[in-house]
C-alpha positions in Angstrom: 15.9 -7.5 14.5 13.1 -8.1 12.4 13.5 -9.3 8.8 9.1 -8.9 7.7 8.8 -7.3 4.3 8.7 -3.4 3.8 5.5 -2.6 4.1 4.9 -0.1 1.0 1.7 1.7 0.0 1.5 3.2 -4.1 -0.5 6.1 -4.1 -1.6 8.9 -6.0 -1.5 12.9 -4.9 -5.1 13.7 -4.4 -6.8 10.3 -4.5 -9.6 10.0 -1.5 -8.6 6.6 -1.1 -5.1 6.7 -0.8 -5.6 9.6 1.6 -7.4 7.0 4.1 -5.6 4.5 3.4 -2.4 6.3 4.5 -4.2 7.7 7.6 -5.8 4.5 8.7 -2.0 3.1 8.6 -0.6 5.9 10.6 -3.6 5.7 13.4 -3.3 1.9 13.6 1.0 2.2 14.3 1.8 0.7 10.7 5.3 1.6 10.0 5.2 1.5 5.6 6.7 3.7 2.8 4.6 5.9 1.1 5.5 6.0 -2.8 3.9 8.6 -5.1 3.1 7.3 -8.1 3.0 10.7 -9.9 6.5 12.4 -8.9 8.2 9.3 -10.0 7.3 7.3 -12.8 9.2 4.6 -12.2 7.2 3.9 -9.3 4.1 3.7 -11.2 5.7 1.0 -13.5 6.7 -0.7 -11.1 3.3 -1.0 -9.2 1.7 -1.8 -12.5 4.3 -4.7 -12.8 3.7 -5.9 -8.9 -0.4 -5.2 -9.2 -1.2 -6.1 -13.1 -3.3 -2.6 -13.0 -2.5 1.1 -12.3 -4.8 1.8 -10.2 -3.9 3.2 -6.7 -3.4 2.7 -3.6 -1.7 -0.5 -3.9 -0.4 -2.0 -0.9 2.6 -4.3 -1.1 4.1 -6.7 1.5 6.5 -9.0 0.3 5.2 -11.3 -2.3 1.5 -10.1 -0.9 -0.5 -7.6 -3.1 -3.6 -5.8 -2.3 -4.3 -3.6 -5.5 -6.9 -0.7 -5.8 -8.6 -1.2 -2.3 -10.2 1.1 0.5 -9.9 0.7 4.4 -12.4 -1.9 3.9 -10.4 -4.0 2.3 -7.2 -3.3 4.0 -8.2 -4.3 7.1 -9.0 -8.1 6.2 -5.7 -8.3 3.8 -3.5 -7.2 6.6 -5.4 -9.5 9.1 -5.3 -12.7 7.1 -1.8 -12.1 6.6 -0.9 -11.5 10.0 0.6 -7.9 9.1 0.9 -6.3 12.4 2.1 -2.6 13.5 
């Protein structure tokens, strides 16, 4: 069994990046955890305290944080990290 960090991505209802984000995951075989920022408050602190900024989506692995980013930045993060599906 594999003990790699939850893969989470912080996103907000509506946001045209978050909304590609999320599908580029799902079409590549990621297995993450979508959190809305907006239902739960709590969430939204808490990607402010991982990220430094509010600004979504945030993508969380571990320790690793890619805040505020598009597809085109994804990609790199999760190669240079070795993040696979």
């Amino acid at each position: 069994m594999s003990q790699d960090p939850e893969l989470k991505v912080y996103v907000k209802p509506g946001c045209p990046w978050c909304i590609q984000v999320v599908s580029w995951l799902e079409r590549s075989g990621y297995h993450f955890r979508t959190l809305d920022v907006y239902a739960e408050p709590a969430l939204y602190e808490e990607m402010r305290r991982l990220s430094g900024q509010g600004k979504a989506p945030t993508v969380v692995h571990g320790d690793l944080v890619l805040a505020d980013c598009g597809v085109e930045e994804l990609v790199p993060f999760l190669k240079e990290h070795g993040i696979e599906p």
